[in-house]
C-alpha positions as CSV (number, residue, x, y, z in Angstrom):
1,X,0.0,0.0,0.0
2,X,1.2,3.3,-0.4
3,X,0.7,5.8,2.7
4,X,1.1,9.5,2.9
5,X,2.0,10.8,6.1
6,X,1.5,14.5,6.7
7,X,3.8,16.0,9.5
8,X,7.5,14.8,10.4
9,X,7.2,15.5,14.0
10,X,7.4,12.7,16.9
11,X,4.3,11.1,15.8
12,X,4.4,11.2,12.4
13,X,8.2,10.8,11.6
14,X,8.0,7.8,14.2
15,X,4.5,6.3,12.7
16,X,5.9,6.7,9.0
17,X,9.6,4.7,9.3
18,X,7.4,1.8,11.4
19,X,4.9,1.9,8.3
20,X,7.7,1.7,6.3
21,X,9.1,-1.5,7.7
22,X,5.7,-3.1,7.7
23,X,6.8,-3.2,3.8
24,X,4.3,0.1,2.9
25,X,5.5,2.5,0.4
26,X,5.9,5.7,2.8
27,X,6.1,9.3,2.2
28,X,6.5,11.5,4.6
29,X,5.7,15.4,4.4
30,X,6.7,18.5,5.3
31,X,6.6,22.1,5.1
32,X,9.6,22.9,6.9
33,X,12.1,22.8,4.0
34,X,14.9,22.5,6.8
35,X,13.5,20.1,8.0
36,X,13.0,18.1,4.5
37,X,16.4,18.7,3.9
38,X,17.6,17.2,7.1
39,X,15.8,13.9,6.8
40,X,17.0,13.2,3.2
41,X,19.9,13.6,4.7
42,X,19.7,10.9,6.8
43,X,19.4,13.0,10.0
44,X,17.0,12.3,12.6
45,X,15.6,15.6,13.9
46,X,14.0,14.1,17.2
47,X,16.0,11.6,19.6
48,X,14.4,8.2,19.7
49,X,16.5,5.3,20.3
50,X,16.7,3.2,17.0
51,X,14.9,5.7,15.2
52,X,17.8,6.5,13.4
53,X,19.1,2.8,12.1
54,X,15.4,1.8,11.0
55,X,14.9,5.0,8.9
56,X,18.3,4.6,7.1
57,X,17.4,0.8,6.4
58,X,14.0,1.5,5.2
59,X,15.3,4.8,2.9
60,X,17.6,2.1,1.6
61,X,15.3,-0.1,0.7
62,X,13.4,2.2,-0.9
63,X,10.2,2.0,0.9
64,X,10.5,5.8,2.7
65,X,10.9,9.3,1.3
66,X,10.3,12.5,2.3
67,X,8.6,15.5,0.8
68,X,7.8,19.1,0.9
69,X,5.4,18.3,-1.7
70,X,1.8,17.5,-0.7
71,X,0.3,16.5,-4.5
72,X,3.4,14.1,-4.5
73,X,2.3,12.2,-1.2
74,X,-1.2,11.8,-2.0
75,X,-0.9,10.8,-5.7
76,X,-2.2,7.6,-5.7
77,X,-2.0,6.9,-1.8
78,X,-4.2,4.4,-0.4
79,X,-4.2,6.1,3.5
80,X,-3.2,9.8,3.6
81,X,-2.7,10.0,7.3
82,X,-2.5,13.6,9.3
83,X,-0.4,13.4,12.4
84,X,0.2,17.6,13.0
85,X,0.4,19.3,15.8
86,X,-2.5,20.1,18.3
87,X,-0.9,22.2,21.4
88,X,-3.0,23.7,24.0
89,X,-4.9,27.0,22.4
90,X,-3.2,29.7,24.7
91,X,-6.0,31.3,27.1
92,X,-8.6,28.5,27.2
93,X,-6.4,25.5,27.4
94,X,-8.4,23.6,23.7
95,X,-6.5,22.0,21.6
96,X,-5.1,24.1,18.7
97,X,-7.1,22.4,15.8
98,X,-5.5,24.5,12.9
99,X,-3.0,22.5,11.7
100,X,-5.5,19.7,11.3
101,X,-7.6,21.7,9.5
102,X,-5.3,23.2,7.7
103,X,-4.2,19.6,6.4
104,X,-7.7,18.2,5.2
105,X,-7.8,21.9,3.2
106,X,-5.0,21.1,0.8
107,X,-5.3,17.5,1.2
108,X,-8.5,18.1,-0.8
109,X,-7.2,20.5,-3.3
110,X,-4.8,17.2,-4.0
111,X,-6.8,14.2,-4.0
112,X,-8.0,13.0,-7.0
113,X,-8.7,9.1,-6.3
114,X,-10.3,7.3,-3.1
115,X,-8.3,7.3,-0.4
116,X,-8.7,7.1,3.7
117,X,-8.0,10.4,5.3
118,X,-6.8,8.8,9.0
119,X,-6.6,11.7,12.0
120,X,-3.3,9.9,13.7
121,X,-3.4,13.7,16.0
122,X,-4.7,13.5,19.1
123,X,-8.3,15.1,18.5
124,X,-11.1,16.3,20.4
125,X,-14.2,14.5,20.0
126,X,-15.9,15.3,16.5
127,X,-12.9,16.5,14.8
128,X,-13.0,13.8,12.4
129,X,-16.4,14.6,11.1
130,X,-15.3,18.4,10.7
131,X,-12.2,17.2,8.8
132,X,-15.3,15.2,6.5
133,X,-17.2,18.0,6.5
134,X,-14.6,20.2,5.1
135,X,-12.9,18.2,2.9
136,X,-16.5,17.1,1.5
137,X,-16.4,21.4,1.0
138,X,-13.8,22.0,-0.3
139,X,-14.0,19.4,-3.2
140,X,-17.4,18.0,-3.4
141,X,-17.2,15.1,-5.9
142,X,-14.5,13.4,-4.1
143,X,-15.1,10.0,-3.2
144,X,-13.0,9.4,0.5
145,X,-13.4,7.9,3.7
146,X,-12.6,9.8,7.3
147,X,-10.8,7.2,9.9
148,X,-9.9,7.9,13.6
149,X,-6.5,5.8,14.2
150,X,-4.9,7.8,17.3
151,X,-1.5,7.1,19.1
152,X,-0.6,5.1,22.2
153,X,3.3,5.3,21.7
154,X,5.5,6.2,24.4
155,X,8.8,8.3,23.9
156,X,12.0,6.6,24.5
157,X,9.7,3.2,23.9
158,X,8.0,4.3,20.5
159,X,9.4,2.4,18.1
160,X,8.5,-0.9,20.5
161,X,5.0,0.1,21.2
162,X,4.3,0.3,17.3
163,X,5.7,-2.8,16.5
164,X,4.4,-4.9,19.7
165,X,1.3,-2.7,20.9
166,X,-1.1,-3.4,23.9
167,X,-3.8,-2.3,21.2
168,X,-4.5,-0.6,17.5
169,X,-7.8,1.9,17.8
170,X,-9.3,2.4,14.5
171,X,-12.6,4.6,14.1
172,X,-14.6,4.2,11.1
173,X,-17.7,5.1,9.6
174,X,-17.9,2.6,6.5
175,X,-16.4,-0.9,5.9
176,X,-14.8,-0.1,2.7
177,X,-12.3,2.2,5.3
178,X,-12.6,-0.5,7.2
179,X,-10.8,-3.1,4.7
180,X,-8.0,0.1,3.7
181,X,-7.2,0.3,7.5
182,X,-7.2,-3.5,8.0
183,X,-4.7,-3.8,5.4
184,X,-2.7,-0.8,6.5
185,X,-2.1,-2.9,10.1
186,X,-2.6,-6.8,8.8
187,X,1.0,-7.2,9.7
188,X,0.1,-6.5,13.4
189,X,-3.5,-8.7,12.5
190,X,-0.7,-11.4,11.7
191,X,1.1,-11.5,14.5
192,X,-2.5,-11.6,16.7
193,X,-2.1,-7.5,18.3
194,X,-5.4,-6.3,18.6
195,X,-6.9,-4.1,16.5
196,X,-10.3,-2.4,18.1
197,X,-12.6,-1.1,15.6
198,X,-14.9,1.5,16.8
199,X,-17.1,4.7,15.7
200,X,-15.3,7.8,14.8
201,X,-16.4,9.4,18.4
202,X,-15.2,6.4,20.5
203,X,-11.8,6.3,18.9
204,X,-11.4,10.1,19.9
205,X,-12.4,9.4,23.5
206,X,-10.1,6.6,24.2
207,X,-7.1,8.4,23.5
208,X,-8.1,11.1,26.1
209,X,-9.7,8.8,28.8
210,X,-6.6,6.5,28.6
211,X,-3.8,9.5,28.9
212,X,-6.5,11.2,31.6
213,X,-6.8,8.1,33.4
214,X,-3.0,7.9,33.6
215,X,-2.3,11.0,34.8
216,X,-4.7,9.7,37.7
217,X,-2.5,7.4,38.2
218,X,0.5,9.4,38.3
219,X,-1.1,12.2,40.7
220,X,-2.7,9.8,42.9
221,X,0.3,8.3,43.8
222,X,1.9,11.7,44.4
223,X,-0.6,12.9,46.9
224,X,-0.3,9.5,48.9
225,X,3.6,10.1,48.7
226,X,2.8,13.4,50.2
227,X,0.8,12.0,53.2
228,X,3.2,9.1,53.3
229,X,6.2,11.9,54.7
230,X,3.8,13.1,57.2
231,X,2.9,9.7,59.0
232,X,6.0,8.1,58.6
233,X,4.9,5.6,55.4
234,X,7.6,4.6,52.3
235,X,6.1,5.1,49.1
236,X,7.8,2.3,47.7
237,X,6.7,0.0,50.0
238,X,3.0,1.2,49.5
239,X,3.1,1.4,45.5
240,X,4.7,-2.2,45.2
241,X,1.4,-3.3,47.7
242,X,-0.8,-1.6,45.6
243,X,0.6,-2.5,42.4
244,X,0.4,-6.1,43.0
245,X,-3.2,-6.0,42.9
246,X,-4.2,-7.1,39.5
247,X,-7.4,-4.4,39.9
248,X,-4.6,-1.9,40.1
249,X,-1.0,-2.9,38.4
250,X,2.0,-1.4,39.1
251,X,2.4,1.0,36.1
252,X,2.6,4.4,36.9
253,X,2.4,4.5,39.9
254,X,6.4,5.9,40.9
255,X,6.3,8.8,43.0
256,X,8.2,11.6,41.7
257,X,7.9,15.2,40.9
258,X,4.6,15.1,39.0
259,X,3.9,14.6,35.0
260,X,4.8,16.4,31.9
261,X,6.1,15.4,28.0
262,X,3.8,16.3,25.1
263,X,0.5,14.5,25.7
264,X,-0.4,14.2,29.4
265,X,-0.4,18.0,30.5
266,X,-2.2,19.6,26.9
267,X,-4.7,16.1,26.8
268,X,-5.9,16.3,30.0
269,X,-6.5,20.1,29.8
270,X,-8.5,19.6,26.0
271,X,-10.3,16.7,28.2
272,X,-11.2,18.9,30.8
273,X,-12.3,22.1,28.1
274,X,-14.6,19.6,26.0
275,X,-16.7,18.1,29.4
276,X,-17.0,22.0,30.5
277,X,-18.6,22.8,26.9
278,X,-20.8,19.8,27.0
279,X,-21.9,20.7,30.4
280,X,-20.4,17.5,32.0
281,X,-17.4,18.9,34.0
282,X,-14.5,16.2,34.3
283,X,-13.9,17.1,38.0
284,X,-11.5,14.3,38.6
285,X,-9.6,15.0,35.4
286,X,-10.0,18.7,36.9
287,X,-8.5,17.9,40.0
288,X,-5.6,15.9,38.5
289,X,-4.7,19.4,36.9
290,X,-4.3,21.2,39.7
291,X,-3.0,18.4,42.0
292,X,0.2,18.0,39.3
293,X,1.3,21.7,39.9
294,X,1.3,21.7,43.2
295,X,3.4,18.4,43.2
296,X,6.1,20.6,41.2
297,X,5.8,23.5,43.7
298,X,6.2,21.3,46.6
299,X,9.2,19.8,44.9
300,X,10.7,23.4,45.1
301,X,9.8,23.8,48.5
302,X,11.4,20.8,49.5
303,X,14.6,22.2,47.7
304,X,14.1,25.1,49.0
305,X,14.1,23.5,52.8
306,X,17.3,21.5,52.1
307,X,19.0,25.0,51.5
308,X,18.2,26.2,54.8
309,X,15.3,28.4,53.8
310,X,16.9,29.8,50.6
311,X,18.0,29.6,46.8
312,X,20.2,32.8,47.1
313,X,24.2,32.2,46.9
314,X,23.8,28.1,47.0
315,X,25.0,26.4,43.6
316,X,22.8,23.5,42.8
317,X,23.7,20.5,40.5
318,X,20.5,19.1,38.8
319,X,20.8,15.6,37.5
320,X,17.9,15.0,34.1
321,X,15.6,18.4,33.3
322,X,14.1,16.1,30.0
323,X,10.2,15.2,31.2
324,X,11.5,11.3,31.1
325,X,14.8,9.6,30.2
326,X,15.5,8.0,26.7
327,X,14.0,11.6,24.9
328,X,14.5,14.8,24.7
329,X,11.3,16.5,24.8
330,X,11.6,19.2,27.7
331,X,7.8,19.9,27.1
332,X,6.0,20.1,30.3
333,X,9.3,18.5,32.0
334,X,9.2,19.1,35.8
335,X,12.3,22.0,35.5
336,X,10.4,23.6,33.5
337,X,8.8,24.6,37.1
338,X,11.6,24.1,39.4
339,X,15.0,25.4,37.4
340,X,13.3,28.9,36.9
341,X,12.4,28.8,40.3
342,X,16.0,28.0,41.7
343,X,17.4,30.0,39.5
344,X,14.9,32.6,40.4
345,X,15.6,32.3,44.2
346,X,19.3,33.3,43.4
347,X,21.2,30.0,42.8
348,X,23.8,29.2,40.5
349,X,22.7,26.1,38.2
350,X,24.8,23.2,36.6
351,X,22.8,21.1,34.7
352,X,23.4,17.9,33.1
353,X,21.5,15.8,31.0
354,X,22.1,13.1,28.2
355,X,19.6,14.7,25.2
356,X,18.4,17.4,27.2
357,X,20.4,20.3,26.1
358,X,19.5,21.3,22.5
359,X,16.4,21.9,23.5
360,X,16.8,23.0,27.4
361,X,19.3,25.7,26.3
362,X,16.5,28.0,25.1
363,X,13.9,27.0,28.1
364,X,16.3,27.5,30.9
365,X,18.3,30.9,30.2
366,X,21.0,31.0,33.0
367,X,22.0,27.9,33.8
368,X,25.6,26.3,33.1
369,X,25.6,23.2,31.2
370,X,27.8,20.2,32.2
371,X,28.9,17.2,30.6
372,X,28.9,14.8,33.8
373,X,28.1,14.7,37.4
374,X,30.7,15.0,39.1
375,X,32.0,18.4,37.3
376,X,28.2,19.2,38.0
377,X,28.3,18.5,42.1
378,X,32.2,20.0,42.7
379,X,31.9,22.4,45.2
380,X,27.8,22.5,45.1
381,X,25.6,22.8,47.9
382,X,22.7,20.6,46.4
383,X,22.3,17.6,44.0
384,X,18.9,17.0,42.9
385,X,18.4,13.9,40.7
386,X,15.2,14.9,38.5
387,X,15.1,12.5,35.3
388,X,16.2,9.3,36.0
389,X,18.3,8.0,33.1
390,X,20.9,5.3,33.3
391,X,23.5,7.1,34.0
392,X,22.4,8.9,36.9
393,X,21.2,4.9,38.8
394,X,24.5,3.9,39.5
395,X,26.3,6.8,40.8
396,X,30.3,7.3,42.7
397,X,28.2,8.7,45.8
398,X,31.2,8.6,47.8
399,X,33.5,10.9,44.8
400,X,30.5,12.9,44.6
401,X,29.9,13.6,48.5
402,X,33.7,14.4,48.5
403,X,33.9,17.1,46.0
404,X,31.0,19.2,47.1
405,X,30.6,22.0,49.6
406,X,27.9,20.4,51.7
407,X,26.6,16.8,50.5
408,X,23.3,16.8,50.5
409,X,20.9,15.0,48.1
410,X,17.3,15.6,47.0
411,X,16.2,12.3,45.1
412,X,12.9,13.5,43.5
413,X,13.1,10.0,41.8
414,X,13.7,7.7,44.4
415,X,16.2,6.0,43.2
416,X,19.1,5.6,45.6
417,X,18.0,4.4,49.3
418,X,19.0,7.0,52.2
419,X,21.1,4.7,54.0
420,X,23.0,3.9,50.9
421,X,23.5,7.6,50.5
422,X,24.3,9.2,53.7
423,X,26.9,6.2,54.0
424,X,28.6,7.4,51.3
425,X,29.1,10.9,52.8
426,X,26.1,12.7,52.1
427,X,25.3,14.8,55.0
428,X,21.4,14.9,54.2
429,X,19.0,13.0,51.9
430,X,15.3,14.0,50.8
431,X,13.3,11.7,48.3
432,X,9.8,11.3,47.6
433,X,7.5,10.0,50.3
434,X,9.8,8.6,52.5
């Protein structure tokens, strides 16, 4: 089949290359030229691990291209899917719709033969009948098909949850878009993944009650970490309880210092806008909202506390500012909050993170970049471990306790254990919920 994929950013660049190795004929488009020019190139413009090798291999075989073109990609395509952005609308926290619309428009203008038009975008619910309705508009004798396919893949673990996912969601409104869409995923049909099948509407909705529901997850367990300090509970102790409860599982629920990344924070704010215009307020999702920023203001306060009441003078070595490890998306990340606000308070800031900086060095004016940890901690009066990648798990606490001006730790991930670390010199050690 050939497969048009409109957008090269996480989503789409990711969901093209796997297409691509499913054996599709894959083009991907673009309107940043740059951007074009860089992925001919063979240059990956996000970080995703193995993104890289299975573009080149699939390029190679002749199976991916990219295009500025639009009337290239669509010529002949039997799935034309549109996988733009849709950021928070600034001032009443929708989604930013534009660039969807913006794609069925000329998508229109292009077609010429039947084809599925598939929203891959995370999209409030009826967005796929408006992207009918206008396409329908704008070219009335076309003969298409609208499909709902949204994404479930995480970053760092993208290329995995395309290729092995817990579930495919397809919304459709006739079976002959049915058939195109069971053809674009028979390989994952093969190899017995599910594929859910499903109105337009329902497919829309599961993509925001599954992200909404796990950002319960996430801030639930924060608020019990909170309560856990206060009477004396471990966190750990109580998640690994919880989580063995097959009701429950054990996914997502790590304390920390609350949610961010590119879907959670903008998904669960577009949830919460679409039940306040249908007059069914989400007040749970609501709650979940509010609850995740003060989890990132207590984590400055707890800073704040291990600093002896202040910011002002102390140099702080932070460890991660990427929302998770294996990407680097700052969107949303945690220091989005808490650098500014150290920074803010009058500290000097040494940061060090694996894919963080090329995008951290325009969100976090003023703070020194380092290349490793222990440069980071010499002569600092706080380390505070905020991403956990690999690196930062198996640490030299003793070298780094030795080179700093007072060793103190705030483990906003709970990695290390405190006997572990004051053992190795640390003076003081604050995690989360223990």
């Amino acid at each position: 089949m050939k497969i048009a994929m409109i957008g090269t950013g996480y989503v789409g660049l990711v969901s093209g290359v796997c297409f691509s190795d499913f054996g599709h004929e894959v083009v991907c488009v673009d309107k940043n030229p740059a951007k074009i020019e860089m992925l001919e190139r063979g240059e990956v413009p996000i970080y995703e691990p193995g993104l890289d090798a299975l573009m080149e291999r699939n390029v190679a075989a002749g199976r991916l291209s990219f295009t500025g073109d639009l009337s290239q990609a669509v010529e002949g395509a039997d799935a034309i899917f549109i996988a733009v952005g849709t950021p928070t609308r600034r001032g009443d926290g929708h989604a930013d719709l534009s660039y969807v619309f913006a794609a069925a428009e000329e998508i229109a203008s292009c077609m010429t033969d039947y084809a599925v038009i598939v929203t891959k975008s995370t999209v409030p619910v009826g967005t796929n009948r408006k992207v009918e309705e206008i396409v329908r508009g704008a070219n009335p004798d076309l003969v298409f098909d609208v499909a709902s396919n949204p994404e479930f893949l995480r970053e760092g673990a993208a290329i995995d949850d395309f290729m092995r996912p817990d579930r495919v969601v397809v919304g459709v409104s006739s079976e002959r878009a049915k058939e195109v869409m069971g053809e674009v995923y028979r390989p994952l049909f093969l190899r017995d993944f599910p594929i859910v099948y499903t109105d337009l509407e329902s497919a829309e909705m599961i993509k925001y009650a599954a992200n909404a529901f796990l950002a319960t997850k996430i801030t639930f367990i924060n608020e019990i970490a909170a309560l856990c300090e206060r009477v004396g509970a471990d966190i750990k102790s109580v998640s690994k309880g919880m989580g063995l409860d097959g009701r429950i599982g054990n996914k997502f629920l790590h304390a920390g210092p609350g949610y961010g990344g590119s879907c959670f924070p903008k998904d669960t704010s577009a949830l919460a806008r679409i039940g306040q215009d249908h007059a069914v307020p989400q007040q749970i999702v609501e709650a979940v909202i509010k609850v995740n920023d003060e989890v990132k203001r207590r984590m400055v306060a707890k800073l704040q506390d291990l600093c002896g009441g202040t910011f002002n003078g102390r140099t702080i070595a932070v460890l991660g500012v990427t929302f998770k490890p294996n990407t680097d998306d700052m969107r949303d990340a945690p220091a989005l909050t808490i650098v500014p606000a150290l920074i803010g308070g009058g500290a000097k800031v040494r940061v060090v993170d694996p894919q963080g900086r090329r995008e951290g060095e325009g969100l976090l004016p003023g703070v020194t970049w380092v290349e490793d940890p222990y440069t980071a901690a010499e002569d600092a009066d706080l380390l505070v471990l905020l991403t956990e990648w690999n690196e930062f798990r198996a640490l030299d606490l003793s070298r780094i306790a030795s080179g700093m001006a007072a060793p103190k730790m705030a483990d906003l991930r709970n990695i290390y254990s405190r006997h572990d670390v004051i053992e190795a010199g640390f003076t003081d050690y604050v995690a989360v919920g223990r």
